[in-house]
C-alpha positions in Angstrom: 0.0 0.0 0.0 1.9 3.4 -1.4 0.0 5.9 0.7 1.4 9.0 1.1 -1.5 11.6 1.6 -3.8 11.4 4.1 -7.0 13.6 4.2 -9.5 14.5 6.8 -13.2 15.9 7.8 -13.0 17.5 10.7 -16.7 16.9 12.9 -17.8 13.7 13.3 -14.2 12.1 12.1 -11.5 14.1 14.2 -13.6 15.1 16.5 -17.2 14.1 17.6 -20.5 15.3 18.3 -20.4 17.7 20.5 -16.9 19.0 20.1 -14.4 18.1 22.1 -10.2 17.7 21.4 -8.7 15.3 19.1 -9.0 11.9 20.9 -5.5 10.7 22.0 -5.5 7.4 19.9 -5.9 9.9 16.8 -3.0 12.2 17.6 -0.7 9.8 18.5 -1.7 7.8 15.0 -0.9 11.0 12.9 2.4 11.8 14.5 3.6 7.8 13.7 2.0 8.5 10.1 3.5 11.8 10.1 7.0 10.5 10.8 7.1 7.8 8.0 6.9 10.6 5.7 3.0 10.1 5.0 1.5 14.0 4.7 -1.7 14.6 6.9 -4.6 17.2 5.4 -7.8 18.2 6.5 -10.8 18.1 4.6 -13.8 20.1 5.9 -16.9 22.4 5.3 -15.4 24.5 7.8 -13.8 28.0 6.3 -10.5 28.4 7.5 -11.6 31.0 10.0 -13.6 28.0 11.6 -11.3 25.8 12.3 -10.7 26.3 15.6 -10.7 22.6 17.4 -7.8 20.8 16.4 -4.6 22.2 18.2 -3.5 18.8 19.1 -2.6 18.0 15.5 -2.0 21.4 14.4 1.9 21.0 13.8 0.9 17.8 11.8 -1.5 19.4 9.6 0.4 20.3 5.7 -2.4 21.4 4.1 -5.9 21.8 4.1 -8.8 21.6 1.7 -11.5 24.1 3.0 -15.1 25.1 2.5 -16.0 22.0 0.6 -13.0 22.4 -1.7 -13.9 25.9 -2.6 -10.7 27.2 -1.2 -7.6 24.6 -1.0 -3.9 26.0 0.5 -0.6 24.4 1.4 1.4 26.6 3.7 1.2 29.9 2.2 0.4 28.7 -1.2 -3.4 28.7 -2.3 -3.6 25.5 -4.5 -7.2 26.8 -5.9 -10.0 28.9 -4.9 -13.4 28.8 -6.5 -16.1 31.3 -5.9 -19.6 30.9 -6.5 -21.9 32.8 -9.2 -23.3 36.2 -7.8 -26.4 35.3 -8.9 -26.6 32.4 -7.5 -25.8 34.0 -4.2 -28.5 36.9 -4.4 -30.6 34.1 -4.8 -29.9 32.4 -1.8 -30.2 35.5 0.6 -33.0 36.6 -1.4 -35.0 33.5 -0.2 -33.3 33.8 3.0 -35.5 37.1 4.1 -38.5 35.7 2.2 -38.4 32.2 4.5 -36.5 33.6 7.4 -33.5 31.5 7.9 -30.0 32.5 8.6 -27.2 32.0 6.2 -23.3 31.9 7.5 -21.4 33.4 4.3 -18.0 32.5 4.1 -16.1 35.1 1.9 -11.9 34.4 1.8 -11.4 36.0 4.6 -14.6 37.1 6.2 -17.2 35.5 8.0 -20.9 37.3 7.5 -23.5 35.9 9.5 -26.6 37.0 7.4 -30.4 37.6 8.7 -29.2 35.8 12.0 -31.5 34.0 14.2 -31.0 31.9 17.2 -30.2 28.5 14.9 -26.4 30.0 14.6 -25.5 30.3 18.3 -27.7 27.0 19.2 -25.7 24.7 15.9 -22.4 26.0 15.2 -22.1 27.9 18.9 -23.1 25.4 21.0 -22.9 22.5 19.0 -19.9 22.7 16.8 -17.7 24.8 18.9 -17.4 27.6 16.3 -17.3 30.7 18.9 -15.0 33.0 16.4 -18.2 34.6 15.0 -18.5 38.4 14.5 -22.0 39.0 14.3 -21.5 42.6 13.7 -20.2 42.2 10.2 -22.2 42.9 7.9 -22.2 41.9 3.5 -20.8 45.3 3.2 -17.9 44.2 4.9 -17.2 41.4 2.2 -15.9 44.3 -0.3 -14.6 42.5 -3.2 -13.8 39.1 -2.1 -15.3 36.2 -3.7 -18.0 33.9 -1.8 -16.9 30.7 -1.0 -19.9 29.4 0.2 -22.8 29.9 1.9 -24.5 28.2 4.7 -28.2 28.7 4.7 -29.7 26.9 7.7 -33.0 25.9 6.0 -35.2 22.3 5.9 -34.2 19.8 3.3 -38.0 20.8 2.2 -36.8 24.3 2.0 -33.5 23.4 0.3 -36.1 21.6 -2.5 -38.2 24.3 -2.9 -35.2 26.5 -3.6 -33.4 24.4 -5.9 -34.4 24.8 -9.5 -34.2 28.8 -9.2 -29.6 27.6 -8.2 -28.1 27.6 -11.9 -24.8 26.6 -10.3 -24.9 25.1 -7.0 -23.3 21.9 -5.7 -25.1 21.2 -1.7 -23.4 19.1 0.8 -25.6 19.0 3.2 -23.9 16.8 6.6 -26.0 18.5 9.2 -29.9 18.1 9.4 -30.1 21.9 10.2 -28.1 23.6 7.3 -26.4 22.6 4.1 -23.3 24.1 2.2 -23.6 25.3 -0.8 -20.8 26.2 -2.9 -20.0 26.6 -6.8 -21.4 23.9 -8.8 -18.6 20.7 -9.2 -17.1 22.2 -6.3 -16.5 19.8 -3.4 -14.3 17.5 -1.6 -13.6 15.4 -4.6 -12.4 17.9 -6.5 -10.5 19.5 -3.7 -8.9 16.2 -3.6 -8.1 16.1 -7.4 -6.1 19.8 -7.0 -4.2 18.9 -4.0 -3.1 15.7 -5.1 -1.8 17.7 -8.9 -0.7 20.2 -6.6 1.8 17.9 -4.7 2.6 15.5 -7.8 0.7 12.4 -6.5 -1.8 9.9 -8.3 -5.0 9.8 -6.5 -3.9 5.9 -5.7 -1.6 7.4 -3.4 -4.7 9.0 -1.2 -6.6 7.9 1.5 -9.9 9.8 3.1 -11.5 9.9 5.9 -15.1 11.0 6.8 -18.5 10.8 8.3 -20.8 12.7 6.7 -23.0 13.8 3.2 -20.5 16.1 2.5 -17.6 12.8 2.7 -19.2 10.9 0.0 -17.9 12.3 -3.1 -14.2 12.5 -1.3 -14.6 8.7 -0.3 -15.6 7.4 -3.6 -12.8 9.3 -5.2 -9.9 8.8 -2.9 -7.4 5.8 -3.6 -9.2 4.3 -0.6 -12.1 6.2 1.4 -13.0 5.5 5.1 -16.3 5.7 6.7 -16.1 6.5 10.6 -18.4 3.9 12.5 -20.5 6.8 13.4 -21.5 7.2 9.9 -24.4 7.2 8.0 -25.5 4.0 5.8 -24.8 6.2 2.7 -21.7 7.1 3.6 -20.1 3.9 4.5 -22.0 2.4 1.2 -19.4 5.1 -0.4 -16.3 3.8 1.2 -13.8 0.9 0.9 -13.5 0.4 4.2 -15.4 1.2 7.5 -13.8 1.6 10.7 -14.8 2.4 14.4 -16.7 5.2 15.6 -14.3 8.5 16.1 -14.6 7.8 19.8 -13.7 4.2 19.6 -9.6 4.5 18.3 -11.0 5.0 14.5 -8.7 6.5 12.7 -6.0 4.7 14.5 -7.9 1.4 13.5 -8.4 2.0 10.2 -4.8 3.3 9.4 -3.4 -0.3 11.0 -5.7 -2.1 8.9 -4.3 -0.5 5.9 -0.5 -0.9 7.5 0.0 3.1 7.5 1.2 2.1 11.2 2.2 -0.4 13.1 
């Protein structure tokens, strides 16, 4: 097995439901992967802003593929960005107002928490840990950057409803409260595709890890994709393999199966 990239979601496969550090069997995993020469990458929904919950393996970490692969870097070098339509955005917060749901939009730098309601502060507060929010920003405060993606927290009835009015709109939805949207063919798998051109590897050379909606197209295209225990029937149906639960040693499990470590 010639694995030398390893990439990973964040909730749910790092860390679990509700957030907490980087479970020990994990760390200790990536810094024996890490010293073999095997490079360690996140993969996450999160903007970079957002990631704010995995200190543990922060001196691991070579690269990261953000915002559903909207916005890829390695060190200091941005492998690819890929903002979404202005239309399509307009659209969003249009329906937003009209339906009254919040929308989180992630611009390359800034964070604008649009039409805000209590959802925000009770989901990615409270439940994901996100507490770098600055609710006083406002779209204005965007000024030319280019929208990575947008977070509308509305019902997969909602999310329906809205759909045919998207012309270019990929959803990864991995939360039953909100979905990401981003430009359409944007996501993990593609993120996947420019890091590993980036860094001269065949995708063979790849694994992933993940646990959620937003995993699938990652896991199918990876060299070899892993589903956490934790995760849903669709998701593991993706992968080649399916491991423990995040709490339960799984990415240590997994990466011994698959002799990354000993």
């Amino acid at each position: 097995m010639n694995i030398k990239a390893l990439f990973f979601d964040i909730d749910g496969t790092l860390v679990s439901f509700p957030p907490h550090t980087v479970p020990a069997s994990t760390v200790e995993a990536l810094e024996e992967a890490h010293r073999r020469g095997v490079g360690i990458y996140i993969s996450t929904g999160r903007p970079m802003a957002f990631i704010t919950n995995l200190k543990p393996i922060a001196h691991l970490i070579d690269g990261y593929i953000t915002t559903n692969g909207a916005y890829c870097v390695v060190g200091d070098t941005v492998v690819s960005r890929h903002p979404m339509d202005p239309d399509d955005v307009a659209t969003v917060l249009a329906d937003a107002i009209d339906n009254h749901y919040p929308v989180v939009v992630d611009g390359e730098r800034t964070i604008v928490v649009y039409n805000n309601s209590d959802l925000v502060d009770r989901i990615y507060v409270k439940g994901l840990g996100v507490d770098v929010l600055d609710y006083s920003l406002t779209l204005k405060d965007l000024g030319t950057e280019g929208i990575l993606e947008l977070s509308p927290f509305m019902t997969r009835a909602q999310e329906a409803a809205l759909s045919p009015r998207l012309r270019h709109v990929t959803s990864g939805r991995w939360h039953p409260e909100f979905t990401d949207f981003t430009r359409q063919g944007v996501d993990k798998a593609l993120g996947l595709r420019e890091m590993a051109g980036f860094l001269h590897l065949d995708i063979s050379q790849t694994m992933a890890f993940g646990d959620g909606g937003n995993d699938i197209a990652i896991l199918s295209a990876a060299g070899i994709g892993v589903a956490m225990g934790n995760s849903a029937d669709d998701v593991k149906a993706a992968a080649d393999f399916v491991t423990t639960d995040v709490d339960n040693h799984g990415i240590a499990h997994a990466l011994r199966h698959y002799k990354i470590i000993d």
